[in-house]
LOBAZA-269892 format. One record per residue (C-alpha): x, y negated, z negated; residue number from 1; residue in three letters. Coordinates in Angstrom, 2 decimals, m for minus. Example, Ala and Ser with C-alpha at 12.3 -4.5 7.8 and 13.67 -1.06 7.14 Angstrom:
// residues 2
<r><xx>12.30</xx><yy>4.50</yy><zz>m7.80</zz><pos>1</pos><code>ALA</code></r>
<r><xx>13.67</xx><yy>1.06</yy><zz>m7.14</zz><pos>2</pos><code>SER</code></r>
***
This chain:
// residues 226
<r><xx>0.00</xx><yy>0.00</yy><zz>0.00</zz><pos>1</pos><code>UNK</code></r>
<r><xx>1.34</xx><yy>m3.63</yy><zz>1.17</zz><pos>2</pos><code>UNK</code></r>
<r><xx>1.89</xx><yy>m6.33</yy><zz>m1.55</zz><pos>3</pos><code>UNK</code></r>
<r><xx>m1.04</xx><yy>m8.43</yy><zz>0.37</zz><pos>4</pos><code>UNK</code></r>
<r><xx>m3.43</xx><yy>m4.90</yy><zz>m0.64</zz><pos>5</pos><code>UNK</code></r>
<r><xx>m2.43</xx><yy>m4.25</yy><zz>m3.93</zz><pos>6</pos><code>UNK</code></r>
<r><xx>m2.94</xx><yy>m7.79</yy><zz>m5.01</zz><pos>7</pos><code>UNK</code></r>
<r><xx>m6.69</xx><yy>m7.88</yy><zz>m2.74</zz><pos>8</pos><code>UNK</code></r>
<r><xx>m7.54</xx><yy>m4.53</yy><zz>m4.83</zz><pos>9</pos><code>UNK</code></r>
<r><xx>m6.04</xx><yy>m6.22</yy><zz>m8.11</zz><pos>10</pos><code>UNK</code></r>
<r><xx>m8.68</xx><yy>m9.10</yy><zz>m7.24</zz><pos>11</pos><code>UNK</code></r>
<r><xx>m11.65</xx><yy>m7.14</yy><zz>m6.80</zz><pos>12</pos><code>UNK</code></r>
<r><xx>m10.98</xx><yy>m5.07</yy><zz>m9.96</zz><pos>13</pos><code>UNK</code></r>
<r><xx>m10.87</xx><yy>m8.40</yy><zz>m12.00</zz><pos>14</pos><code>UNK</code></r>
<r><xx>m13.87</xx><yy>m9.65</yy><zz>m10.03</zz><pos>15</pos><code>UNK</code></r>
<r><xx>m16.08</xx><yy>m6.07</yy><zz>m10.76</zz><pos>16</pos><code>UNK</code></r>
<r><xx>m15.10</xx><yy>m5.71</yy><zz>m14.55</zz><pos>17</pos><code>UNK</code></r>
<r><xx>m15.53</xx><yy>m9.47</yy><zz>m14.72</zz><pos>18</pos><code>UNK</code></r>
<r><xx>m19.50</xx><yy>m8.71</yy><zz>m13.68</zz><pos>19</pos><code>UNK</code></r>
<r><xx>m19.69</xx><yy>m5.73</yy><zz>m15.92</zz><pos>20</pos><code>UNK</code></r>
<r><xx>m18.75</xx><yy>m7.30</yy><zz>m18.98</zz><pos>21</pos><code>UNK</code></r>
<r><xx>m20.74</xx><yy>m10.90</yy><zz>m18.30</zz><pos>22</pos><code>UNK</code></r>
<r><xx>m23.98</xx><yy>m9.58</yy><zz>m17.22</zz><pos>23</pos><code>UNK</code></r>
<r><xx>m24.02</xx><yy>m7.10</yy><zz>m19.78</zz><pos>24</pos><code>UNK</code></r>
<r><xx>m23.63</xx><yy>m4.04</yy><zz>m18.17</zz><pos>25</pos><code>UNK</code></r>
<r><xx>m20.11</xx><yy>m3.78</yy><zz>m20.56</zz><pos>26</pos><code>UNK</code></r>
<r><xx>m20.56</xx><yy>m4.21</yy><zz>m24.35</zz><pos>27</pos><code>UNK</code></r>
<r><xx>m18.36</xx><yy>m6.01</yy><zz>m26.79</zz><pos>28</pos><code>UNK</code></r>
<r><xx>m15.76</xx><yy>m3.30</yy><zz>m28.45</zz><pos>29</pos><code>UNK</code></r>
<r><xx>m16.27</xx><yy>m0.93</yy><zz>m25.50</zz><pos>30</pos><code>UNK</code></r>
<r><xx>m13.28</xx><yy>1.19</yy><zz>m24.33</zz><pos>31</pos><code>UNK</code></r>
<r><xx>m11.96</xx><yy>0.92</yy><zz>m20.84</zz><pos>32</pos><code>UNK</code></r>
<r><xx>m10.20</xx><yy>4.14</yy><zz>m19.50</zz><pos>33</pos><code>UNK</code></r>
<r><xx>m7.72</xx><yy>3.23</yy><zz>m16.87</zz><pos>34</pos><code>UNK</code></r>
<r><xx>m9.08</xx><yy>6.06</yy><zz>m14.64</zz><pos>35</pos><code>UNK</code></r>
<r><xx>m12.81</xx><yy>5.84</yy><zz>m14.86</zz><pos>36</pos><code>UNK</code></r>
<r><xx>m12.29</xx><yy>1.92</yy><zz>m13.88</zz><pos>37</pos><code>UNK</code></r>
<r><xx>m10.25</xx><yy>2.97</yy><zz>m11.09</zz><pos>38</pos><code>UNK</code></r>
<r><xx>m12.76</xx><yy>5.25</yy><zz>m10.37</zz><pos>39</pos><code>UNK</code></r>
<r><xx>m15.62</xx><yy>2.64</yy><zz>m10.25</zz><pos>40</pos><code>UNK</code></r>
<r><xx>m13.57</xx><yy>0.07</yy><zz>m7.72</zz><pos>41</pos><code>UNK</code></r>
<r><xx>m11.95</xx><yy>3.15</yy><zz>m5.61</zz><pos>42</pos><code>UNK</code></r>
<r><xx>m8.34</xx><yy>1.83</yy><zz>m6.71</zz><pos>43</pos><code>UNK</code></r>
<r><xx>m5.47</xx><yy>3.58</yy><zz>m8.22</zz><pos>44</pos><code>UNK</code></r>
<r><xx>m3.65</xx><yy>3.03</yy><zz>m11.83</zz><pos>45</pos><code>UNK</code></r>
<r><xx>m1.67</xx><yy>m0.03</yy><zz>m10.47</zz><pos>46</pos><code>UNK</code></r>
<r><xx>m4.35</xx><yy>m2.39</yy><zz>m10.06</zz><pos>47</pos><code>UNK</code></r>
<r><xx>m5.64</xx><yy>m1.74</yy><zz>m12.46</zz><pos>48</pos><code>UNK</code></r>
<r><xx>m2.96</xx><yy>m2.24</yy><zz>m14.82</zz><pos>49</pos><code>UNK</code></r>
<r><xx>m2.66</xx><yy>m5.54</yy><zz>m13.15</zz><pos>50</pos><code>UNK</code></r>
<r><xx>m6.12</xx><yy>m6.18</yy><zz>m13.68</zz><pos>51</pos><code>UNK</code></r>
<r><xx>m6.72</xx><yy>m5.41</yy><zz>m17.11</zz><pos>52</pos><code>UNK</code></r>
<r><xx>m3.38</xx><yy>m7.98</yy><zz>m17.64</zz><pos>53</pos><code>UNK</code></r>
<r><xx>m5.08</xx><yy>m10.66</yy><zz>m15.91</zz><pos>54</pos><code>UNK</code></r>
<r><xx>m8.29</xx><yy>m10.28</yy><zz>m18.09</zz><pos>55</pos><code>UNK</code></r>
<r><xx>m6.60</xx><yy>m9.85</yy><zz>m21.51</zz><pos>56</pos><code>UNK</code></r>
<r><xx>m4.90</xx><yy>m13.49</yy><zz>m20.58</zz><pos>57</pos><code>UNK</code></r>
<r><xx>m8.55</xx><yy>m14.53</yy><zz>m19.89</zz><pos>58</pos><code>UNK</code></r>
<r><xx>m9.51</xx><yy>m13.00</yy><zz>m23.44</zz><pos>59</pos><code>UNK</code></r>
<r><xx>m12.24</xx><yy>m10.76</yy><zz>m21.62</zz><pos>60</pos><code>UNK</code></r>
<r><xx>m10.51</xx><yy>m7.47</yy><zz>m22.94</zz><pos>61</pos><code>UNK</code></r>
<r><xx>m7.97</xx><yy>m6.60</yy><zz>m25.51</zz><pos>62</pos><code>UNK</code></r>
<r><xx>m5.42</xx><yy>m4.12</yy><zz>m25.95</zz><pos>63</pos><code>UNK</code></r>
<r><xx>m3.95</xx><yy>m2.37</yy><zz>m29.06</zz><pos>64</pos><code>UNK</code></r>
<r><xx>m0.91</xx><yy>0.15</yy><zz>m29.69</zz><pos>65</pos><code>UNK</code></r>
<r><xx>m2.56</xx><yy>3.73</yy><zz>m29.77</zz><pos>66</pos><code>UNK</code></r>
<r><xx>m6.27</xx><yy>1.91</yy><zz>m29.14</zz><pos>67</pos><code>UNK</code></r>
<r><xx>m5.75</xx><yy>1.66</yy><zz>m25.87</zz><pos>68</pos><code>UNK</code></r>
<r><xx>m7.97</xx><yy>m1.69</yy><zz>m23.69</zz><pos>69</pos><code>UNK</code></r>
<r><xx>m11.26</xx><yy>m2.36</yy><zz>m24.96</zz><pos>70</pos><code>UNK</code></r>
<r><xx>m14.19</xx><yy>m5.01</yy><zz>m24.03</zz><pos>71</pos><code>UNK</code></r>
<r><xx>m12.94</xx><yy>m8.03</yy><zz>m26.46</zz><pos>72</pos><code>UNK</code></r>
<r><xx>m14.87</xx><yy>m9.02</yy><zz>m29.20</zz><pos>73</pos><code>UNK</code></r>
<r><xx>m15.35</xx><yy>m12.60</yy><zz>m30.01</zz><pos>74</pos><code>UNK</code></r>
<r><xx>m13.04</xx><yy>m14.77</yy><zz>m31.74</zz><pos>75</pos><code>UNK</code></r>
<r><xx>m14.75</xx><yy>m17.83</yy><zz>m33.70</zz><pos>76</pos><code>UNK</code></r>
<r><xx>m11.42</xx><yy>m20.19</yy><zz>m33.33</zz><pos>77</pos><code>UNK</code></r>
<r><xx>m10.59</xx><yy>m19.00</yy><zz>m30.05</zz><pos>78</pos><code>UNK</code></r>
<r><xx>m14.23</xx><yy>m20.20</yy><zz>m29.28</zz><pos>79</pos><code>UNK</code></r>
<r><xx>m13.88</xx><yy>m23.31</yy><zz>m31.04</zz><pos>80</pos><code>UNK</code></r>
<r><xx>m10.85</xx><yy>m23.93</yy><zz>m28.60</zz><pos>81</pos><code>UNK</code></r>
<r><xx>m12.38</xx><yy>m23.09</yy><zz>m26.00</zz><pos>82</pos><code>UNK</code></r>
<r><xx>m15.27</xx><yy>m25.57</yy><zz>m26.69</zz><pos>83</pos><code>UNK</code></r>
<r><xx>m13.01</xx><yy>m28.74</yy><zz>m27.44</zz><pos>84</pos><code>UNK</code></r>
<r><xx>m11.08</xx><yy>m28.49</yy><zz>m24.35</zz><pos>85</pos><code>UNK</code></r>
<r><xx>m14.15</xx><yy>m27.48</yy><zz>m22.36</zz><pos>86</pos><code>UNK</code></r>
<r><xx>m15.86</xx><yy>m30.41</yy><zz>m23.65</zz><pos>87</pos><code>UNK</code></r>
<r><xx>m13.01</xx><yy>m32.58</yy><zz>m23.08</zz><pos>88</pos><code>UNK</code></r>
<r><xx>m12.19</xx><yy>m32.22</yy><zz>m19.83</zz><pos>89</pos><code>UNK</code></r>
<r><xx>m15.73</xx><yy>m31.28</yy><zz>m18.13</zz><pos>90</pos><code>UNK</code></r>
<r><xx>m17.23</xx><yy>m34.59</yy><zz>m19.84</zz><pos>91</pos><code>UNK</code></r>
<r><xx>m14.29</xx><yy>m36.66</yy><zz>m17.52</zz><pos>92</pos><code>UNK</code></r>
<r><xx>m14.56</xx><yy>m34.48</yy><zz>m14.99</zz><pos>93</pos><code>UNK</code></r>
<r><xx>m18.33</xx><yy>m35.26</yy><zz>m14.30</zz><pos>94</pos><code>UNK</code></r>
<r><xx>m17.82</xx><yy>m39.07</yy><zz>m15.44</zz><pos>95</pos><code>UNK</code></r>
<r><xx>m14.96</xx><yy>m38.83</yy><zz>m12.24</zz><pos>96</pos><code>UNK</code></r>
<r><xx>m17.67</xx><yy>m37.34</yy><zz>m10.44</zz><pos>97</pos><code>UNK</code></r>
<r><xx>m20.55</xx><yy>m39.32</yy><zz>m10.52</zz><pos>98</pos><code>UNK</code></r>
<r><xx>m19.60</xx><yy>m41.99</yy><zz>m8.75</zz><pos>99</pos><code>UNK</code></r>
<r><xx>m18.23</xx><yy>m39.98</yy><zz>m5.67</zz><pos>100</pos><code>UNK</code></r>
<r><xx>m21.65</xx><yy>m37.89</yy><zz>m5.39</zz><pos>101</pos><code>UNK</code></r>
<r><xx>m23.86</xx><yy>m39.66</yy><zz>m2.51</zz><pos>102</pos><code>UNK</code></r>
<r><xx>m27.84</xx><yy>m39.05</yy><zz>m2.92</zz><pos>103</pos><code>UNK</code></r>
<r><xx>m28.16</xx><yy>m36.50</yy><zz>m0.20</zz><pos>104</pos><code>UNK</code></r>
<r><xx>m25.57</xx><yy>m34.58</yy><zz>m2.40</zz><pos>105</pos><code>UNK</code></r>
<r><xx>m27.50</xx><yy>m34.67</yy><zz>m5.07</zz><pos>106</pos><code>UNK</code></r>
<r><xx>m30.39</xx><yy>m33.11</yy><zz>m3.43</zz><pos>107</pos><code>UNK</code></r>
<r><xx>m27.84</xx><yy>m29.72</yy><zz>m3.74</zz><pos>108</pos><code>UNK</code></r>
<r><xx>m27.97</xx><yy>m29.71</yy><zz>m7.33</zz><pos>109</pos><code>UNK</code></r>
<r><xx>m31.00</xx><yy>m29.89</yy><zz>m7.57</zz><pos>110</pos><code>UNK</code></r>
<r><xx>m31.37</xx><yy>m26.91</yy><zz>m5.31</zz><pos>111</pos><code>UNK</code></r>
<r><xx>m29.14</xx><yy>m25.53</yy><zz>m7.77</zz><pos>112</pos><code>UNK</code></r>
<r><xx>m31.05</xx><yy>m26.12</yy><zz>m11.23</zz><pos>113</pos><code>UNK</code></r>
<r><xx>m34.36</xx><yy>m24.64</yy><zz>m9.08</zz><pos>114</pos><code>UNK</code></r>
<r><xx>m32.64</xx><yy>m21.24</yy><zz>m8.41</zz><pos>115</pos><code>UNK</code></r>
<r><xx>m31.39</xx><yy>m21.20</yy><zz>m12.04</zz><pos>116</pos><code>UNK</code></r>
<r><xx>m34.46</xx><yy>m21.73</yy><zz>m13.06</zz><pos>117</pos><code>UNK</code></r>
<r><xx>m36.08</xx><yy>m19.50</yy><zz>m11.15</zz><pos>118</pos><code>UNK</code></r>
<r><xx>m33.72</xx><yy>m16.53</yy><zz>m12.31</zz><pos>119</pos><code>UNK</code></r>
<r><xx>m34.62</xx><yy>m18.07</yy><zz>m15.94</zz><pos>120</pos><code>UNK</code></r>
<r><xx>m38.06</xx><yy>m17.11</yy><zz>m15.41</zz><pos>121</pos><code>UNK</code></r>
<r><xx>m37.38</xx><yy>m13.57</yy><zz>m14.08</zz><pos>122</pos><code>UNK</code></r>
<r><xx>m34.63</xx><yy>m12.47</yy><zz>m16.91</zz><pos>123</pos><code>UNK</code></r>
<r><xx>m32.11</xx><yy>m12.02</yy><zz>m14.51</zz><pos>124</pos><code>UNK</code></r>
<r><xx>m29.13</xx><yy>m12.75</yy><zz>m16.98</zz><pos>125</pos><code>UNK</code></r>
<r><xx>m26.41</xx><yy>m11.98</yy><zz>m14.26</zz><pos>126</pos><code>UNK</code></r>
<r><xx>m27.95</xx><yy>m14.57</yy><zz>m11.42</zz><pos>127</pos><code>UNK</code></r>
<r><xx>m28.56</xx><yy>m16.93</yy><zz>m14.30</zz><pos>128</pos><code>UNK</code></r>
<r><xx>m24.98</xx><yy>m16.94</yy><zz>m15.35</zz><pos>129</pos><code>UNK</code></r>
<r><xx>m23.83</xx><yy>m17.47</yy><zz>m11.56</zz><pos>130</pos><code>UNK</code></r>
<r><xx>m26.86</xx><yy>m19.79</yy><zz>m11.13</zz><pos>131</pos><code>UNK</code></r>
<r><xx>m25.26</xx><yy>m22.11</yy><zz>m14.10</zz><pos>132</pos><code>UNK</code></r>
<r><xx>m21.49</xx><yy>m21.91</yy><zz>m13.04</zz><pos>133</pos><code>UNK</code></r>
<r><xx>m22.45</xx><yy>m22.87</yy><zz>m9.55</zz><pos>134</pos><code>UNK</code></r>
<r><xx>m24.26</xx><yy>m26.39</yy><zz>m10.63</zz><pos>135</pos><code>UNK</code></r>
<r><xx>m21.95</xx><yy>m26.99</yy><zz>m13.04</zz><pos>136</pos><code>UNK</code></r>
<r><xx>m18.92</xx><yy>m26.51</yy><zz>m10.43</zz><pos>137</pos><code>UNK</code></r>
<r><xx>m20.79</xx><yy>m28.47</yy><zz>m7.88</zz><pos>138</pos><code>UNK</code></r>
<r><xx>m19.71</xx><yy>m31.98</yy><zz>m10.36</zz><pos>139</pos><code>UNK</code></r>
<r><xx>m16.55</xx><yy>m30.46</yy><zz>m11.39</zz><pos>140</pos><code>UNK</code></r>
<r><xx>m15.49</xx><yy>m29.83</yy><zz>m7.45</zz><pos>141</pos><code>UNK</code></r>
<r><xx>m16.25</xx><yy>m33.30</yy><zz>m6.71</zz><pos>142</pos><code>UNK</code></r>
<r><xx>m14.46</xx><yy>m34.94</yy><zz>m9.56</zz><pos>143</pos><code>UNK</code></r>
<r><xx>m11.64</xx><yy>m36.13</yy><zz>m7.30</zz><pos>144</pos><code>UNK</code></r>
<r><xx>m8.92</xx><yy>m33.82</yy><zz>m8.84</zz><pos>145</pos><code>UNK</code></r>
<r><xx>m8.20</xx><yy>m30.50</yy><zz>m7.89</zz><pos>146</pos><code>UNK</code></r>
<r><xx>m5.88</xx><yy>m29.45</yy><zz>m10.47</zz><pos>147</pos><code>UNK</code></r>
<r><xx>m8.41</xx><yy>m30.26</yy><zz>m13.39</zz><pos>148</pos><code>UNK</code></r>
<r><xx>m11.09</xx><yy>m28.79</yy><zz>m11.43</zz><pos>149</pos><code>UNK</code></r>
<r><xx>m8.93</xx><yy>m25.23</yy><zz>m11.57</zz><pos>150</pos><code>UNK</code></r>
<r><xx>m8.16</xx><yy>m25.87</yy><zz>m15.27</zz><pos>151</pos><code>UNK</code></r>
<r><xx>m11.82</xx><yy>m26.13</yy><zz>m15.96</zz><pos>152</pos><code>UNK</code></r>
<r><xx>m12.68</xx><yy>m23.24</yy><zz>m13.60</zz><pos>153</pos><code>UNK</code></r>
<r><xx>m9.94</xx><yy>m21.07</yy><zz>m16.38</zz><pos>154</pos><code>UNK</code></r>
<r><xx>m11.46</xx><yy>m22.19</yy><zz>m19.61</zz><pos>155</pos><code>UNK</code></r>
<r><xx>m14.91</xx><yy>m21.40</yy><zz>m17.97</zz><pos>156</pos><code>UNK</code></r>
<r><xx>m13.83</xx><yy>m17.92</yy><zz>m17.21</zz><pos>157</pos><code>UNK</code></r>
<r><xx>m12.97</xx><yy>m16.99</yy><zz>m20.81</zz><pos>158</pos><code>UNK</code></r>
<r><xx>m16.24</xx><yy>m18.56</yy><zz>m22.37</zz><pos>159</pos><code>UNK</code></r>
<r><xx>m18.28</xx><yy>m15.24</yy><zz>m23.09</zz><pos>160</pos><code>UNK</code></r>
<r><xx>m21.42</xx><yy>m15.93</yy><zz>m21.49</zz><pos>161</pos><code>UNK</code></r>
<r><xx>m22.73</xx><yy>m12.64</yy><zz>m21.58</zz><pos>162</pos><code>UNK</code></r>
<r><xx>m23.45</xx><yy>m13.91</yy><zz>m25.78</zz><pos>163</pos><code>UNK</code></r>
<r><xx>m25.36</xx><yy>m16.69</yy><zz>m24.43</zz><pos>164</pos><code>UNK</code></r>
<r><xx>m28.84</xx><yy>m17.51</yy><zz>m26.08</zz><pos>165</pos><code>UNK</code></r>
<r><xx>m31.47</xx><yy>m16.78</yy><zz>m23.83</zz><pos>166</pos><code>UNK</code></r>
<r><xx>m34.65</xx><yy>m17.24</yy><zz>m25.58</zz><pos>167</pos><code>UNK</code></r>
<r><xx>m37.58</xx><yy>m19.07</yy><zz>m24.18</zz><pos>168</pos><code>UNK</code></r>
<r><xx>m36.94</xx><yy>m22.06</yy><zz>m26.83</zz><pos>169</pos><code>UNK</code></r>
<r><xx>m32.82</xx><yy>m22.74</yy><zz>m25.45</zz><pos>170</pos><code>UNK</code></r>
<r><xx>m33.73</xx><yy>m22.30</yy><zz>m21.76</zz><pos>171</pos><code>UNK</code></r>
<r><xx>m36.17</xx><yy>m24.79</yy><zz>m21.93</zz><pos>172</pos><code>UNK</code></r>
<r><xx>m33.74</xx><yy>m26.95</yy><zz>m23.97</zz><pos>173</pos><code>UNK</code></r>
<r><xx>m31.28</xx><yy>m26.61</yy><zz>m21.28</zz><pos>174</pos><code>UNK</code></r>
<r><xx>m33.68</xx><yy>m26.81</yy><zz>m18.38</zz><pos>175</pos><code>UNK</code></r>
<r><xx>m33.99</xx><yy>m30.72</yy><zz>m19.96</zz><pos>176</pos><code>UNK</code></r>
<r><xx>m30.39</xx><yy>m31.02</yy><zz>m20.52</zz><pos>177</pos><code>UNK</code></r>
<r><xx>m29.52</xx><yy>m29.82</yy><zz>m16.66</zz><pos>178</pos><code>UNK</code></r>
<r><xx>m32.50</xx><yy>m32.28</yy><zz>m15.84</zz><pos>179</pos><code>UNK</code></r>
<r><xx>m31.02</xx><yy>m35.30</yy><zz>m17.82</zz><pos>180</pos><code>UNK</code></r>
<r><xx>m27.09</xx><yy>m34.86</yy><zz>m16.41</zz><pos>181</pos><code>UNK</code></r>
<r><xx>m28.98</xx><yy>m35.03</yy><zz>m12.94</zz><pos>182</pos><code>UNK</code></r>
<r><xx>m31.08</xx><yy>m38.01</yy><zz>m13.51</zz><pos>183</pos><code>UNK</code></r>
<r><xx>m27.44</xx><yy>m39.78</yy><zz>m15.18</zz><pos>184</pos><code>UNK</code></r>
<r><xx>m25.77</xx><yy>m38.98</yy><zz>m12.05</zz><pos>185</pos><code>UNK</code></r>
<r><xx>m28.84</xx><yy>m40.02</yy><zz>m9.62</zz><pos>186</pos><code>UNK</code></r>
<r><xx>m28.48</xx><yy>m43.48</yy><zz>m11.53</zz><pos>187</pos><code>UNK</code></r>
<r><xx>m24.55</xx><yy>m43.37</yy><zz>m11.17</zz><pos>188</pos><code>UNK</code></r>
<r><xx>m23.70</xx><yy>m43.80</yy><zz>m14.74</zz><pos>189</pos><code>UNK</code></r>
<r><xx>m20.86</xx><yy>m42.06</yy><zz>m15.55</zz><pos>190</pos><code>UNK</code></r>
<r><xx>m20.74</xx><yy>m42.74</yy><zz>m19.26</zz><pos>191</pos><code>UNK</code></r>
<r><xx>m24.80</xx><yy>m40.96</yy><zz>m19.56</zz><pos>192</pos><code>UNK</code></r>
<r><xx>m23.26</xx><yy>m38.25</yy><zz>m17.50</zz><pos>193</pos><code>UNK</code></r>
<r><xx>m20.94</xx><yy>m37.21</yy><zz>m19.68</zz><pos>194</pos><code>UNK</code></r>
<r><xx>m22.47</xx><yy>m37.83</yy><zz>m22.25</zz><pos>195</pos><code>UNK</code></r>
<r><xx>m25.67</xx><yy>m35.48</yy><zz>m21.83</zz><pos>196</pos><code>UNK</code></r>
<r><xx>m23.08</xx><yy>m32.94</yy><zz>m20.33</zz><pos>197</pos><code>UNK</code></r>
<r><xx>m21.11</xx><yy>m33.09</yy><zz>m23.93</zz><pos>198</pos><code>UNK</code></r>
<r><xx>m24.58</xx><yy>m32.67</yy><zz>m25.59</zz><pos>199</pos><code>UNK</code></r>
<r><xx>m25.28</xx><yy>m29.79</yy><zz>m23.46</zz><pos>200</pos><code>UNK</code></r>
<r><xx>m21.76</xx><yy>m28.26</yy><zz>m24.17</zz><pos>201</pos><code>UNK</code></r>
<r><xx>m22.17</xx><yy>m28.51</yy><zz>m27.80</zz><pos>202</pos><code>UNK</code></r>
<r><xx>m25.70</xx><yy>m27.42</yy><zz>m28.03</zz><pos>203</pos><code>UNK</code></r>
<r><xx>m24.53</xx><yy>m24.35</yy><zz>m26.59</zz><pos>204</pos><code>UNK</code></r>
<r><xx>m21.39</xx><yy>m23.54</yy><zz>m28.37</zz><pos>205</pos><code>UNK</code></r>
<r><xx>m23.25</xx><yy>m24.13</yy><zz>m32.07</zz><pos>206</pos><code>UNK</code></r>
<r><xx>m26.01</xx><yy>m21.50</yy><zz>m31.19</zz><pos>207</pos><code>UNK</code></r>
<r><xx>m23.44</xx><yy>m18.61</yy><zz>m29.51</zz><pos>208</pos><code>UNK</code></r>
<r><xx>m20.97</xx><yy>m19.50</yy><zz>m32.83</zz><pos>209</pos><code>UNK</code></r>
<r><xx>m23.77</xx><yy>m19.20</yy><zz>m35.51</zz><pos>210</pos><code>UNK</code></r>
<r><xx>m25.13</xx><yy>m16.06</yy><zz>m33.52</zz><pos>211</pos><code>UNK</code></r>
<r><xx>m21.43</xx><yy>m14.62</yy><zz>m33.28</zz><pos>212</pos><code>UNK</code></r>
<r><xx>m20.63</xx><yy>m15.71</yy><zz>m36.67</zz><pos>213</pos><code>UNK</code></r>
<r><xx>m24.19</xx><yy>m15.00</yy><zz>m38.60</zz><pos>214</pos><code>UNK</code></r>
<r><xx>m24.08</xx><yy>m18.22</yy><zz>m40.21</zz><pos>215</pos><code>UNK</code></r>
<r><xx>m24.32</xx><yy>m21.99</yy><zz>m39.32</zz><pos>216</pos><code>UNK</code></r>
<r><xx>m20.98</xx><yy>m23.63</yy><zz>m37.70</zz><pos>217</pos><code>UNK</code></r>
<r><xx>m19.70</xx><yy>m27.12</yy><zz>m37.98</zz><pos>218</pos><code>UNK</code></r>
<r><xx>m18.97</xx><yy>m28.89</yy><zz>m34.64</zz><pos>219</pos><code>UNK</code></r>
<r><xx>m15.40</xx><yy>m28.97</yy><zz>m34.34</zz><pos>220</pos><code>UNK</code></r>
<r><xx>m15.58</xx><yy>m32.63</yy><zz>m32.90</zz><pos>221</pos><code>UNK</code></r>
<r><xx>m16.28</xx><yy>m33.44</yy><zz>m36.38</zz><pos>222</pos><code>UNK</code></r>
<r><xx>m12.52</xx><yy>m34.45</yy><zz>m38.38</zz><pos>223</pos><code>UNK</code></r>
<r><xx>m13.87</xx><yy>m33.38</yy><zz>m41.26</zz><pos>224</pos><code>UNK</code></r>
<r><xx>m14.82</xx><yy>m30.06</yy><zz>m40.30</zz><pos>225</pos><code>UNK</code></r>
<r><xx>m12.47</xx><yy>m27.02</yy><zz>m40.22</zz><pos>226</pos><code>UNK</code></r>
***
């Protein structure tokens, strides 16, 4: 197998078990056997190996002496990380963006929140996931710089959305807060923009950390708070 294969297999093995684990299909603790995996993308050990490396860095899976690679759990300061830089640099990101989104744009993101809606209303956890990257990534790809767009795109990967909320009470919460980052951008004020995206991102993170965690969590954007 040529470099230019191994590395196309490596990618679609990262891609599948990426899937698996965020819509569900994969629980959290779950062992992965390098052969069955292989088995399920039709690739040998190597890729896999290279794989499973790419997704520990991501903090998807986890691997112990004598445990072998499991499903990773989830780690309340790694997710507290992950939620101050996410916050950080998605709120300037879609401040950037705003004003280099023209009208007719905007009509795309709104074609966006309808599909995410729409796989809302059916339960489909998996589309809904993909549903919310994509209009989220259609500010973020617009923001004017590449390299932070990429950055983002990392942190995003390593958020475990698969934990997300998804009772009827939060997706109508977030229906309003995808509605309100809209109307911010429609009116081309960057500072509303980011600021009912930072809403929405902490919203989120305080329901999957008290869920995770089993007890309330103070936002980490608070000095005071450890």
């Amino acid at each position: 197998m040529d470099l230019e294969s191994a590395s196309t297999k490596r990618d679609m093995v990262v891609l599948g078990l990426r899937r698996k684990i965020l819509g569900r299909e994969l629980e959290r603790g779950e062992r992965l056997r390098q052969d069955q995996v292989a088995e399920w993308f039709n690739a040998s050990i190597t890729p896999v190996r290279e794989a499973l490396r790419i997704l520990e860095a991501e903090g998807l899976v986890s691997s112990e002496a004598h445990r072998g690679v499991r499903v990773a759990g989830v780690d309340v300061d790694r997710l507290k990380s992950l939620f101050v830089t996410r916050k950080l640099t998605e709120t300037f990101a879609i401040a950037r963006a705003t004003t280099r989104i023209s009208r007719h744009e905007l009509r795309q993101a709104e074609r966006l929140l309808e599909a995410l809606d729409s796989a809302s209303d059916k339960g489909d956890a998996m589309g809904r996931n993909s549903r919310n990257e994509e209009f989220h990534f259609f500010f973020y790809d617009r923001c004017g710089l590449p390299a932070l767009r990429d950055d983002i795109a990392t942190r995003w990967r390593a958020f475990p959305w698969d934990l997300t909320l998804d009772s009827s009470d939060r997706l109508n919460e977030v229906h309003s807060e995808h509605q309100a980052i809209v109307d911010a951008v429609r009116r081309v004020d960057p500072d509303a923009a980011a600021g009912h995206l930072g809403e929405h991102i902490t919203n989120g993170f305080l329901r999957l950390a008290e869920s995770t965690s089993g007890e309330p969590i103070a936002d980490p954007f608070d000095f005071d708070a450890d």
